[in-house]
C-alpha positions as CSV (number, residue, x, y, z in Angstrom):
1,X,13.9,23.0,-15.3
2,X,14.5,21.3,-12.0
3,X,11.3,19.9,-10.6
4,X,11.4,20.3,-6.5
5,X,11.2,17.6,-4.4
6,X,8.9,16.9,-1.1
7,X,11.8,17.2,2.0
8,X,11.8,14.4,4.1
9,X,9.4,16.2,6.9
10,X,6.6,16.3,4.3
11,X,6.7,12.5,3.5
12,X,6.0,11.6,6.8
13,X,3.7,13.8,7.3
14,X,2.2,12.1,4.0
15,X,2.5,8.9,5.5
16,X,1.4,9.6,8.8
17,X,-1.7,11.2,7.3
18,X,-2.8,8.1,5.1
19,X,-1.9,5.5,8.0
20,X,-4.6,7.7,9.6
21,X,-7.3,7.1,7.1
22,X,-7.6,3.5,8.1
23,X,-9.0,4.6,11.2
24,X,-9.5,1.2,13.5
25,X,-8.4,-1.4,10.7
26,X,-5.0,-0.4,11.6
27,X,-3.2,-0.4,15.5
28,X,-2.7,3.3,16.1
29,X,-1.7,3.4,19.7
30,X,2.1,4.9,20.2
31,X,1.9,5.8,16.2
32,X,6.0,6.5,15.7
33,X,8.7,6.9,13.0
34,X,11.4,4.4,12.7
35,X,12.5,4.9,9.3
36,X,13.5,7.5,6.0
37,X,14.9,6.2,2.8
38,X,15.2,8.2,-0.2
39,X,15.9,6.1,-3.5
40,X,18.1,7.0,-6.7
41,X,15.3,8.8,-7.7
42,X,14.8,11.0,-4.4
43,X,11.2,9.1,-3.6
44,X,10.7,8.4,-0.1
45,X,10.1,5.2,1.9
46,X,9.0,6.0,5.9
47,X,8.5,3.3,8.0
48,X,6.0,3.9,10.7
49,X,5.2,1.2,13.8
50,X,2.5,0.9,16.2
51,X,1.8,-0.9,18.8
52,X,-1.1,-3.1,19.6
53,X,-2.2,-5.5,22.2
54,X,0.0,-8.9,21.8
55,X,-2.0,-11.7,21.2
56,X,-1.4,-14.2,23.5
57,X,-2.6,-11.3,26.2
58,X,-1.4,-8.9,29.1
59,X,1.3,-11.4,30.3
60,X,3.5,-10.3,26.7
61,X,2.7,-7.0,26.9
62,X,2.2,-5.3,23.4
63,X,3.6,-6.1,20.3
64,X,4.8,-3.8,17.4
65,X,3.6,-3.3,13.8
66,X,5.8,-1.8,11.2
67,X,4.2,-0.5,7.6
68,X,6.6,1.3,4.9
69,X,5.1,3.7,2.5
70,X,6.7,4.1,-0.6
71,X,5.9,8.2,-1.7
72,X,6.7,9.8,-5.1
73,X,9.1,12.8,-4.4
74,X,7.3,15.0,-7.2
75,X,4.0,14.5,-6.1
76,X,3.4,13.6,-2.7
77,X,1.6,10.3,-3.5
78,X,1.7,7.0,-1.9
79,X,2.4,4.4,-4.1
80,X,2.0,1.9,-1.7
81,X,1.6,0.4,1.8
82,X,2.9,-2.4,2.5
83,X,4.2,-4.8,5.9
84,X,8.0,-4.2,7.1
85,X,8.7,-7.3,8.6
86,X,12.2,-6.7,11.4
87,X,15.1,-9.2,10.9
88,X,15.6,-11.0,14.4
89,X,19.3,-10.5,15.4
90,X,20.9,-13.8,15.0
C-alpha cells in the first residue's frame, strides 16, 4: 500500500512553524522561503531566511540568515535544523 506523502505546502508550513518555536533565539523579522528540495526518498529540505540587524550597525543595513530543515515526507517531522551558508558568486 502506498504511504502518502506531505506536499510541499505542508513542509513549510512545518518548517515555518518550528522556526517559530525558537521565539527571540532566532531573527524573525521578514521570515521568507528561498528554498524546496525533495530527496530520492520524497523528504523535504525548505530553506527559510531572515533578516536581522547587521552587525557592524545601521550604516550596512541588515544582513540575512538562512536555516534548512530537513522533514520526513511520511511523517511531518523535522529531522533537523541546521545553517545554510550562500556561496558568494565568484
Amino acid at each position: 500500500m502506498d504511504q502518502r506523502h506531505i506536499s510541499v505546502k505542508e513542509a513549510v508550513e512545518i518548517a515555518l512553524a518550528y522556526y517559530r518555536q525558537f521565539g527571540n533565539l532566532l531573527p524573525n523579522e521578514n521570515l521568507r522561503l528561498e528554498e524546496t528540495v525533495a530527496d530520492q526518498q520524497g523528504n523535504w529540505s525548505i530553506t527559510l531566511s531572515a533578516s536581522e540587524p547587521h552587525p557592524l550597525g545601521a550604516i550596512m543595513g541588515t544582513k540575512r540568515n538562512f536555516k534548512s530543515f530537513d522533514i520526513d515526507s511520511k511523517t511531518g517531522e523535522v529531522l533537523g535544523m541546521r545553517v545554510r551558508v550562500l556561496e558568494s558568486a565568484a
